[in-house]
N, C-alpha and C positions, 0 to 999 in steps of 0.2 A: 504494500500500500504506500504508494506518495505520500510524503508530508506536506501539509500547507507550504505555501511558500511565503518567507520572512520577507517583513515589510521592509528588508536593511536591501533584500535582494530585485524588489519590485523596481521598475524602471523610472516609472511617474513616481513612486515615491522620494529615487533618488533624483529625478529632477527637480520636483520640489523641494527638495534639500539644497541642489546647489545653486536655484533660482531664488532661494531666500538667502544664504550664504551671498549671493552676488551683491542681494540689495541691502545687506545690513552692512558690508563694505563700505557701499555707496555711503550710506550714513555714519559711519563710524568717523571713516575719513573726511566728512567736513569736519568734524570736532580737531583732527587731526591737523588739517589745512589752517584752522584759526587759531590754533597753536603755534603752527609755524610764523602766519601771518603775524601778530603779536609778539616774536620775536626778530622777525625782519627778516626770515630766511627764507628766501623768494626760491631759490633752488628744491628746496623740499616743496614748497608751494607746489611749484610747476611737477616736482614728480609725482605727488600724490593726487593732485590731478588729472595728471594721466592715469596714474592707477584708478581715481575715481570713474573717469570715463570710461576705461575699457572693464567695468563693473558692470555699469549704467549700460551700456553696449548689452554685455552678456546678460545680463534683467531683464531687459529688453526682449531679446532674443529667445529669454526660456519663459515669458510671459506667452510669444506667439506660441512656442510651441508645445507650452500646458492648453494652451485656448484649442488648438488645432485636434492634438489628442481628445481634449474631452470632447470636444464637438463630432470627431468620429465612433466615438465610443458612444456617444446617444443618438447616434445615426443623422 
């Protein structure tokens, strides 16, 4: 007899693990950015900015593609 399968091993659940991982980045790192800002360090600015963005990107991207999934899945 097959066991259930774990929700660590389901796909969509690990999407929505790394599509919330993506956007608590997003947030994390403003905190991070007005820390730098407030120090004057315009170099860390601009990198975690980029980091912000290519977060924002990937949120983005696993928003469509939970929207897409469930929409197939309810036909």
């Amino acid at each position: 007899m097959a066991e259930p399968s774990s929700p660590l091993k389901d796909k969509n659940y690990n999407l929505i693990w790394a599509l919330h991982q993506s956007l608590e980045n997003v947030w994390r790192l403003e905190g991070y950015i007005k820390d730098a800002e407030s120090q004057g360090d315009e170099e860390l600015v601009r990198w975690f900015r980029r980091i912000q963005e290519n977060n924002q990107k990937a949120g983005d991207q696993g928003k469509r593609m939970l929207l897409d999934r469930i929409q197939k899945e309810n036909g």
